[in-house]
C-alpha positions in Angstrom: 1.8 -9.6 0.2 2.9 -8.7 4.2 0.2 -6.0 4.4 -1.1 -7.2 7.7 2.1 -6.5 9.0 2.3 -3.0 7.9 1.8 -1.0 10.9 2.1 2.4 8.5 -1.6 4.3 7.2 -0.9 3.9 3.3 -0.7 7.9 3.0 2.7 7.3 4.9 5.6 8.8 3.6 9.0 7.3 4.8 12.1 9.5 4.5 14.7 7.0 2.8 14.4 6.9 -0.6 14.8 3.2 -0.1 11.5 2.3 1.4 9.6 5.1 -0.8 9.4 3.2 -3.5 8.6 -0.3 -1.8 5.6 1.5 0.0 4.6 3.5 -2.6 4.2 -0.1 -4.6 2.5 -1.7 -1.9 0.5 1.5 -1.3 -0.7 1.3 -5.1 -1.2 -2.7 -4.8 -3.7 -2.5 -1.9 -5.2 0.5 -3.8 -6.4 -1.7 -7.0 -7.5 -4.8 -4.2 -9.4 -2.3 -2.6 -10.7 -0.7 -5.8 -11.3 -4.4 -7.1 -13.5 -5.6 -4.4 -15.3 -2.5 -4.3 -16.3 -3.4 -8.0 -17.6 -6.9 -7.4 -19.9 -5.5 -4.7 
């Protein structure tokens, strides 16, 4: 996952329908990392 090169807050909604759904995804993924390492604290 490129999410150190994501320059975008994750509450970032791109116009093209195109990159909605890729950030959307990647939005989600970092989500349930964060929500994942929160739960092994």
């Amino acid at each position: 996952m490129r999410s150190t090169e994501r320059t975008q807050p994750p509450h970032f909604m791109p116009s093209t329908s195109k990159s909605i759904v890729g950030d959307d995804f990647v939005a989600l993924a970092e989500f349930v990392t964060t929500a994942e390492r929160i739960k092994e604290r």
